[in-house]
N, C-alpha and C positions, 0 to 999 in steps of 0.2 A: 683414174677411178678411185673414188674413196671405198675403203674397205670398211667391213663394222666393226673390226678392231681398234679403226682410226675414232669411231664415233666416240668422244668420251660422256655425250648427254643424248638421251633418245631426242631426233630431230622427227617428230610426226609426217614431217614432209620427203622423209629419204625414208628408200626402204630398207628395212634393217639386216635384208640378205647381199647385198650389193653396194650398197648409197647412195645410189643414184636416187632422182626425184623419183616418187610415186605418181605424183599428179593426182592425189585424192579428192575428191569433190565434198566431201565429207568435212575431211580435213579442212581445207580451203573453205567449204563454209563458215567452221566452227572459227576458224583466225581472222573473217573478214565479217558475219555476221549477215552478208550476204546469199542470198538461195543461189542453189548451184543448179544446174540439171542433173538430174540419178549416174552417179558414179561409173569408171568403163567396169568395173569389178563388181559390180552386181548381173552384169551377165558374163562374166569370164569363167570358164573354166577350170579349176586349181588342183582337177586331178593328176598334171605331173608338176606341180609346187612342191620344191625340196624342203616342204614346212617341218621337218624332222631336223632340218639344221639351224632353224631359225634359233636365236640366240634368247632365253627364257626372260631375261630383263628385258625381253622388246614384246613379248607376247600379248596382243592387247592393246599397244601402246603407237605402233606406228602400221601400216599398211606395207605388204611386200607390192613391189612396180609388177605391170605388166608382162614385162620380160620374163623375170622369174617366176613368176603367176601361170608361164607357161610352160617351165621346166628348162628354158633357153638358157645357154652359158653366157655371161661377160662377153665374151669371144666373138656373140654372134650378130651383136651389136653391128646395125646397119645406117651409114651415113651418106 
């Protein structure tokens, strides 16, 4: 797992609590140009987002993944 310490350039497509992909539709439209269908994060939930540790140079700039959007740890990552 890459950590955001390890990010040395905001990567729009990792999120900047984790590094793991976000999967932004948003995002993904803006780099392909192509229409996406409406984002999973516009009906997600973010009331236990640890967005109090998000790192202030990423504010804005890249989308937190779904994992953490739910307040879930690294840890709990299912494969």
């Amino acid at each position: 797992m890459r950590t955001p310490s390890s990010i040395d350039a905001i990567d729009a497509t990792r999120c900047p609590l984790c590094g793991e992909e976000n999967r932004c539709a948003m995002e993904t439209a803006r780099e392909t140009g192509e229409p996406q269908p409406p984002c999973w994060c516009m009906a997600t939930d973010f009331r236990n987002a640890p967005l109090a540790s998000l790192p202030a140079a990423s504010r804005g700039k890249a989308c937190i993944c779904a994992r953490c959007a739910a307040g879930a740890p690294a840890a709990a990552i299912q494969n």
